[in-house]
Biotite code that builds the C-alpha atoms (Angstrom):
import biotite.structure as struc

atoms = struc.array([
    struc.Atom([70.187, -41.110, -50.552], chain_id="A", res_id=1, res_name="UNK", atom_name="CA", element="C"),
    struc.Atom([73.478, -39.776, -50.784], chain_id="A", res_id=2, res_name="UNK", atom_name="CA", element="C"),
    struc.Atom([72.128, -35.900, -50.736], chain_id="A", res_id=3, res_name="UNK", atom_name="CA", element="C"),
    struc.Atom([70.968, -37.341, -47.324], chain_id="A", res_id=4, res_name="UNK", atom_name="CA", element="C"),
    struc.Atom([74.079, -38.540, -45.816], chain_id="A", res_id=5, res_name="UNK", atom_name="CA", element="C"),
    struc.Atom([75.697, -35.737, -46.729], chain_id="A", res_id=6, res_name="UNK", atom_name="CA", element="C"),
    struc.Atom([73.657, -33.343, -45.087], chain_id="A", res_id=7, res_name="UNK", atom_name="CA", element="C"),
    struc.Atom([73.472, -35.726, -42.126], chain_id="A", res_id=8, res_name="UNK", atom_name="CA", element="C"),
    struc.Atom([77.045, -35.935, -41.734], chain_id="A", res_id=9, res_name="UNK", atom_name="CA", element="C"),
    struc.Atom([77.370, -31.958, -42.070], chain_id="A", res_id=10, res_name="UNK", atom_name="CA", element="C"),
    struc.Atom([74.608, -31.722, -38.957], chain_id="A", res_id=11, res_name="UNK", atom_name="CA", element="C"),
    struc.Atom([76.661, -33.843, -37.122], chain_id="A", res_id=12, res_name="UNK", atom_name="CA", element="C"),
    struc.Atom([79.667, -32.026, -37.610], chain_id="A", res_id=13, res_name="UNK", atom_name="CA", element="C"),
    struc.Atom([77.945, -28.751, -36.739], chain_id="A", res_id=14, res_name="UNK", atom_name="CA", element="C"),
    struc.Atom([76.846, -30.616, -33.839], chain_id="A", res_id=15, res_name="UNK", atom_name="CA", element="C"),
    struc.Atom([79.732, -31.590, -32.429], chain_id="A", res_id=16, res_name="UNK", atom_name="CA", element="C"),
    struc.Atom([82.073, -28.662, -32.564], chain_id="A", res_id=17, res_name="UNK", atom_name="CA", element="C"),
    struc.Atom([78.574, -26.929, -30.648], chain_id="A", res_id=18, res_name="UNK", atom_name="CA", element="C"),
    struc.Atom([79.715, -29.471, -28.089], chain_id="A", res_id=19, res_name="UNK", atom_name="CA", element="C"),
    struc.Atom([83.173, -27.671, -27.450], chain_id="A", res_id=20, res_name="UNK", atom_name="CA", element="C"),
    struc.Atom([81.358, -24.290, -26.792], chain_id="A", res_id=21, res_name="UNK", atom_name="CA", element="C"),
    struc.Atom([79.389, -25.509, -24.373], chain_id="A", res_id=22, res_name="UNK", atom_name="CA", element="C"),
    struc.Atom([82.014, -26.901, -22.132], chain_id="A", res_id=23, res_name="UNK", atom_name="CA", element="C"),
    struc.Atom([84.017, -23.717, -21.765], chain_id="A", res_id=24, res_name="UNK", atom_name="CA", element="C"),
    struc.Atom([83.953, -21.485, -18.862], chain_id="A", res_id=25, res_name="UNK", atom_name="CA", element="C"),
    struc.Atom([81.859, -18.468, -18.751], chain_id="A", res_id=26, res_name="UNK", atom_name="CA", element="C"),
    struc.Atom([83.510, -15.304, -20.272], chain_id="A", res_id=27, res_name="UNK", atom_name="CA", element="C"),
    struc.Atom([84.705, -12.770, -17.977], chain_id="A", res_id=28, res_name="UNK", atom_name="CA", element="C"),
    struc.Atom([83.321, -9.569, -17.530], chain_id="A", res_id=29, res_name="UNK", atom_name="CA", element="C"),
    struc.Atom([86.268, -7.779, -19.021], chain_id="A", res_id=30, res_name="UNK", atom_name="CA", element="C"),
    struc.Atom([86.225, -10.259, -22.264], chain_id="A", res_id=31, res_name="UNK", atom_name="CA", element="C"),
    struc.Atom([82.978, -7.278, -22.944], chain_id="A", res_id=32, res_name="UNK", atom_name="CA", element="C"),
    struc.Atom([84.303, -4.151, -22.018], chain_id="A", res_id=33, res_name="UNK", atom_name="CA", element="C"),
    struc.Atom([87.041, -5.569, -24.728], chain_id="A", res_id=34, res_name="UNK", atom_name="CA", element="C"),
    struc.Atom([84.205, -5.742, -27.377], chain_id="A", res_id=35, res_name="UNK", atom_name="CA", element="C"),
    struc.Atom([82.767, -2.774, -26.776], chain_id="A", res_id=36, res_name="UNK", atom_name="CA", element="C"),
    struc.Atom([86.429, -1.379, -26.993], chain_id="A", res_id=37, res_name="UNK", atom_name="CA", element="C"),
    struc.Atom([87.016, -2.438, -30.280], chain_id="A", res_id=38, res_name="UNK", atom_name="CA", element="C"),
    struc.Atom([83.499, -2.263, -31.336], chain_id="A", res_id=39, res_name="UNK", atom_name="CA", element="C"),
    struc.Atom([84.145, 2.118, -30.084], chain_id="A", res_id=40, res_name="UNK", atom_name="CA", element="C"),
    struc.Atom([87.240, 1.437, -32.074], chain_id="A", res_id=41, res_name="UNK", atom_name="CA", element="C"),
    struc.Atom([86.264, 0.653, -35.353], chain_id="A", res_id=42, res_name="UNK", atom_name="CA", element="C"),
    struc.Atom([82.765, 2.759, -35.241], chain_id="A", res_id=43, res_name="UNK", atom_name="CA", element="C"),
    struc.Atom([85.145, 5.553, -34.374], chain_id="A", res_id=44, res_name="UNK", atom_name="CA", element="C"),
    struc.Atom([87.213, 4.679, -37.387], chain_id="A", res_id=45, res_name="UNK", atom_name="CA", element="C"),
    struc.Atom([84.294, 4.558, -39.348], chain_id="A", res_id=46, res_name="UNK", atom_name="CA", element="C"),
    struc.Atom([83.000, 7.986, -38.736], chain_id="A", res_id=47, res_name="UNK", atom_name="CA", element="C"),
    struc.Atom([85.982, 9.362, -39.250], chain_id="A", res_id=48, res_name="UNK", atom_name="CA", element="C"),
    struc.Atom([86.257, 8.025, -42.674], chain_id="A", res_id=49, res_name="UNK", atom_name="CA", element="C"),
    struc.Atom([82.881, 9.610, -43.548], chain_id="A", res_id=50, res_name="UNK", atom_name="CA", element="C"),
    struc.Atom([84.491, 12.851, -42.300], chain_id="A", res_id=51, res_name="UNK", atom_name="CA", element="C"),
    struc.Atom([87.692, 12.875, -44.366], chain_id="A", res_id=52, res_name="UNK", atom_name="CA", element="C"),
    struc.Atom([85.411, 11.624, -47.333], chain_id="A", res_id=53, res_name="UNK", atom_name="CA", element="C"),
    struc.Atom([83.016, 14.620, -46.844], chain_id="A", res_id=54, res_name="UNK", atom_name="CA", element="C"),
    struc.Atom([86.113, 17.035, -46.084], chain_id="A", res_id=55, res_name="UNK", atom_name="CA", element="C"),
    struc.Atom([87.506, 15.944, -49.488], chain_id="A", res_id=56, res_name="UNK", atom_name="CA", element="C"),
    struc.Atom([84.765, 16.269, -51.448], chain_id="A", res_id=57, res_name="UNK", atom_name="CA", element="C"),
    struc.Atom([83.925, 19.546, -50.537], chain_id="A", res_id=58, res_name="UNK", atom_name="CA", element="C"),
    struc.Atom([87.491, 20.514, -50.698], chain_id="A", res_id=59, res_name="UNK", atom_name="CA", element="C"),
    struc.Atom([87.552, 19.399, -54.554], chain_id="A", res_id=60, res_name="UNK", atom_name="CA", element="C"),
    struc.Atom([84.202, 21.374, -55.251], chain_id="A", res_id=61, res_name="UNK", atom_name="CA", element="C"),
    struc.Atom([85.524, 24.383, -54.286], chain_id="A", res_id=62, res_name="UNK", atom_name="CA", element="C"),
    struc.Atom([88.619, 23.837, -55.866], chain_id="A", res_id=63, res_name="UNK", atom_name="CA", element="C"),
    struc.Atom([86.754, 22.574, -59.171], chain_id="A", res_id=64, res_name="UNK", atom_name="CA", element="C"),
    struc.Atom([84.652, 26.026, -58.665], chain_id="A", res_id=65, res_name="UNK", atom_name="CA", element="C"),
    struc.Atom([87.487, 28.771, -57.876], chain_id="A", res_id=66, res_name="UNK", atom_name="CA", element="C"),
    struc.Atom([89.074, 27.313, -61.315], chain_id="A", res_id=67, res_name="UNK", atom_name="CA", element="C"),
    struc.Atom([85.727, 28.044, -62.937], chain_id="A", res_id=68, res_name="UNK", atom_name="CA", element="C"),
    struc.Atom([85.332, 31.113, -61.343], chain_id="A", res_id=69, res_name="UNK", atom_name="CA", element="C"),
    struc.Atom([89.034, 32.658, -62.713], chain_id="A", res_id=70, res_name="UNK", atom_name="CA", element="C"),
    struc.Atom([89.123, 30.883, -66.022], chain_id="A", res_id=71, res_name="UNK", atom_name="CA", element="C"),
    struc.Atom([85.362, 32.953, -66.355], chain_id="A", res_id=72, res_name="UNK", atom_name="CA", element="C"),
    struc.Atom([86.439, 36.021, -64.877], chain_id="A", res_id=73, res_name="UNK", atom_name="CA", element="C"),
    struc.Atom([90.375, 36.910, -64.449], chain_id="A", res_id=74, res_name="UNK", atom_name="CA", element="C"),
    struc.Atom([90.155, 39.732, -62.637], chain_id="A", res_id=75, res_name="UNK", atom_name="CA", element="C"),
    struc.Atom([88.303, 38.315, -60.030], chain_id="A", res_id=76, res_name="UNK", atom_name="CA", element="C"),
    struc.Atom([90.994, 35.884, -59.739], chain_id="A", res_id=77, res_name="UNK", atom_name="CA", element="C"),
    struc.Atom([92.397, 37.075, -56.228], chain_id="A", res_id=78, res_name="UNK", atom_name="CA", element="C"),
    struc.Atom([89.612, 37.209, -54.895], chain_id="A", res_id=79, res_name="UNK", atom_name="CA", element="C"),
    struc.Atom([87.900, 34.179, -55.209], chain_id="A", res_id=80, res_name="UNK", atom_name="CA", element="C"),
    struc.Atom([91.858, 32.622, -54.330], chain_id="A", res_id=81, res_name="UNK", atom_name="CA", element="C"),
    struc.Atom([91.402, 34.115, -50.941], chain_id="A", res_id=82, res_name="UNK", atom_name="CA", element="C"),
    struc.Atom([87.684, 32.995, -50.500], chain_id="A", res_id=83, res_name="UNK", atom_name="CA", element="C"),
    struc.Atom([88.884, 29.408, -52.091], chain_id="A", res_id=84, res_name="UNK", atom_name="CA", element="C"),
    struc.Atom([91.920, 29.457, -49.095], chain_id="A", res_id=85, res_name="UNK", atom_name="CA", element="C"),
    struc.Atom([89.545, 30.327, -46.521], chain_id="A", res_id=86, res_name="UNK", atom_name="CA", element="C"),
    struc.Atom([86.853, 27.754, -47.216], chain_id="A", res_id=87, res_name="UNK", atom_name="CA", element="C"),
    struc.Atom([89.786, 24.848, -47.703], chain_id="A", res_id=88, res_name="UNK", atom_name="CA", element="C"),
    struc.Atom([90.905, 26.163, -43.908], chain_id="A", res_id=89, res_name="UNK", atom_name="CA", element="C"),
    struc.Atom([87.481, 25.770, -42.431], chain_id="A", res_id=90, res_name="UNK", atom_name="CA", element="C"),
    struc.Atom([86.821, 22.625, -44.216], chain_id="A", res_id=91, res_name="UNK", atom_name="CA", element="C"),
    struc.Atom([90.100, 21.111, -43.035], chain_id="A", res_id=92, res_name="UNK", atom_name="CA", element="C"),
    struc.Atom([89.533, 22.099, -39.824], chain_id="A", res_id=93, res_name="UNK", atom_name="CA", element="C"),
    struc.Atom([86.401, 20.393, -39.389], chain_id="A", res_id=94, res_name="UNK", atom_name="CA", element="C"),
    struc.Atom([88.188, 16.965, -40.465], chain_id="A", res_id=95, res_name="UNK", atom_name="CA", element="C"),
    struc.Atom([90.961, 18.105, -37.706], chain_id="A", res_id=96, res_name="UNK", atom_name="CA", element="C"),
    struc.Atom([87.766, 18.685, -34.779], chain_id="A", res_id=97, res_name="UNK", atom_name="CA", element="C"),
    struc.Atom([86.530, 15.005, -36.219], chain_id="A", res_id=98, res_name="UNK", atom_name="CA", element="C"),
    struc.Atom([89.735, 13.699, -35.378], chain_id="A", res_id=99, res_name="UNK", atom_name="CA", element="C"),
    struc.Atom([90.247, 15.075, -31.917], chain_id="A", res_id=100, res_name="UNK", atom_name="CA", element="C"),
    struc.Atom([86.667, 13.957, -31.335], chain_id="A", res_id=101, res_name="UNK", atom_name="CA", element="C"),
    struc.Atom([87.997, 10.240, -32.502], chain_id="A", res_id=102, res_name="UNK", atom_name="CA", element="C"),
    struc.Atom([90.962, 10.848, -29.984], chain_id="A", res_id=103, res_name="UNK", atom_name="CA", element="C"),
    struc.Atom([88.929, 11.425, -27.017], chain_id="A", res_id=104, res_name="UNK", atom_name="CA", element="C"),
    struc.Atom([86.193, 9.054, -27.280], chain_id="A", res_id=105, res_name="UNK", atom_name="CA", element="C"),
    struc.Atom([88.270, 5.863, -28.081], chain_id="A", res_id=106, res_name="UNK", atom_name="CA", element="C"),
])
């Protein structure tokens, strides 16, 4: 019996704060273009996050492999240092287009 009270008491509770919804005034039409500007917001934050996360990793894996490649082979050190710089430039500068595409869609 008490189980029952309980749960009636928590309906009415739910109930009533319903109540106080229901006698506001309609939202205004720029309450939405709000949401969807912080909804652009944070899914623009979002993807941008997978892109640094992706730009890192890849970074490190090359890293990781140039290491490997000198530490196998020393005399091939400058060269894969130059092919290491070049790939870290292109990956970077994918993560820097990500951004500016973040920039001009939010």
């Amino acid at each position: 019996m008490r189980k029952l009270n309980l749960v009636l008491f928590a309906v009415a509770a739910v109930l009533m704060t319903a109540m106080t919804a229901f006698a506001q005034t309609p939202a205004a039409a720029d309450h939405a273009a709000d949401s969807a500007a912080g909804l652009k917001a944070i899914a623009a934050g979002v993807g941008f996050a997978i892109a640094v996360v992706g730009g890192a990793i890849g970074q490190s894996r090359i890293g990781a492999a140039a290491c490997e490649g000198a530490a196998r082979n020393p005399g091939a050190a400058a060269k894969i240092q130059t092919m290491m710089i070049l790939g870290l430039a292109l990956i970077e500068s994918l993560v820097l287009f990500a951004l500016l595409v973040v920039f001009a869609k939010v």
